[in-house]
N, C-alpha and C positions, 0 to 999 in steps of 0.2 A: 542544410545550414539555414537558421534562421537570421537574417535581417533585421534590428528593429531600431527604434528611434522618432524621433518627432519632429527633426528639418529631412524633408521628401527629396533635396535636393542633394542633400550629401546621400541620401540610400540610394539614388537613381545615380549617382557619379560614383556608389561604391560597386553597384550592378554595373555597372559597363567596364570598369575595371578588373573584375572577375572575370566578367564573360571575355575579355580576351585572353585571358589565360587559360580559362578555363569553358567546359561549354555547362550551360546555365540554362534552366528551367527556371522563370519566374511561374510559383504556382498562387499568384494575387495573396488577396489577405489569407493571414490564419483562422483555420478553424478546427482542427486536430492535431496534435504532434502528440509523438510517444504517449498514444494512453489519456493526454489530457485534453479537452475538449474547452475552447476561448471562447465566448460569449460576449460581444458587444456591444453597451449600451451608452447615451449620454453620461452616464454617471459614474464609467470605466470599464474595465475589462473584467469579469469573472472566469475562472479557469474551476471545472470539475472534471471527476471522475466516472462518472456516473455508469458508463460503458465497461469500463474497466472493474469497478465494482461489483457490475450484474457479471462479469465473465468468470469473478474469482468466485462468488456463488453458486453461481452455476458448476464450475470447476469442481469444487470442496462437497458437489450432489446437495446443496443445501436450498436448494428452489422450494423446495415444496414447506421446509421446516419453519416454527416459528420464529420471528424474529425477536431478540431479546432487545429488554430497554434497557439495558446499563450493560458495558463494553467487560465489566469484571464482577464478578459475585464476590459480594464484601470480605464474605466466610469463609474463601477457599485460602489454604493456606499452599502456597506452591516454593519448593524449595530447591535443592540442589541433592543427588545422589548422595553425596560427604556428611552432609547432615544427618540425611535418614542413617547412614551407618550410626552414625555418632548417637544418636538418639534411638537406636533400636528400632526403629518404623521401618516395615521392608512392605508395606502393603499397597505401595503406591510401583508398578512396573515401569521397566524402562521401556519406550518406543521400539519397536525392532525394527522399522525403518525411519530414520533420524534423515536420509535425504529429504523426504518427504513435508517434514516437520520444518527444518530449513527452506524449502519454497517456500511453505506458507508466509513464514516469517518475510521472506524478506520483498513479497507481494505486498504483506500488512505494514512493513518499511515504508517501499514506494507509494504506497495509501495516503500514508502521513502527510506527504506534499500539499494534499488540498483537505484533507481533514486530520487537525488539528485536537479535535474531541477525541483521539483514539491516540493521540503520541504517546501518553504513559503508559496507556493500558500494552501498549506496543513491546515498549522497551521492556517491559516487567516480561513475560517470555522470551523477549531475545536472549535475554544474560544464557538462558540454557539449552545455547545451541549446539553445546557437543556433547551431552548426555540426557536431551529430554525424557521426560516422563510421561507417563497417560495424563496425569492431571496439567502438566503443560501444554499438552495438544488440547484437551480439554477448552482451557481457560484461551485459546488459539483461538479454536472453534467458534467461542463464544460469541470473541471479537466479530466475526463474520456474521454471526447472527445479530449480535449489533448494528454491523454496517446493512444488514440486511433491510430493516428498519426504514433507512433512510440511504440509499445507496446514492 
């Protein structure tokens, strides 16, 4: 649980009122919780990822690859299964593991919190979380190698 606020007096009177109900570790100021990592300076707080980042690279085997500079290629055209029926195109494969495809996604979700340069590119693969394609994972991928970049 975190505590926060800016009178010290009402946090220390809300800490002694937990801890008798309950038993309480004060662990001092923040400086990690779930994945984001708080940085404090006179001129306020910065919250990144940076660890969490390097873990999803690492993750995804993409340590050694290069890193791309734009989160999407302008010219890929990524669609929905319905479509390509409708349109004749069958040359793009389904995923045979879509669990897989779904983590990514929703790592590259929890990403978004502190990098905001990747929300669109985000959401443009999530829509096609229950029939992805290779060019979904693909354009997934990419994103990673984007964040890769600048993690």
């Amino acid at each position: 649980m975190l505590i926060t606020g800016n009178d010290l007096t009402l946090i220390e009177e809300t800490k002694k009122q937990l801890h008798q109900t309950f038993k309480l570790k004060d662990l001092g100021e923040l400086k990690y919780f779930l994945g984001i990592d708080f940085c404090r300076s006179h001129r306020g707080i910065m919250m990144n990822q940076r660890k969490y980042s390097l873990e999803l690279i690492s993750e995804m085997g993409l340590s050694a690859a290069k890193p791309s500079w734009t989160p999407l290629d302008c010219n890929q055209k990524i669609t929905t299964t319905e479509l390509d029926e409708v349109a004749g195109s069958n040359n793009d494969e389904l995923l045979e593991d879509k669990g897989k495809y779904q983590r990514l996604i929703e790592k590259l979700l929890y990403l978004i919190l502190t990098r905001l340069d990747i929300a669109f590119v985000v959401q443009t693969p999530s829509q096609f979380m229950q029939n992805p394609k290779k060019s979904h994972w693909e354009a997934a991928i990419r994103v990673v190698k984007y964040v890769k970049k600048e993690p």
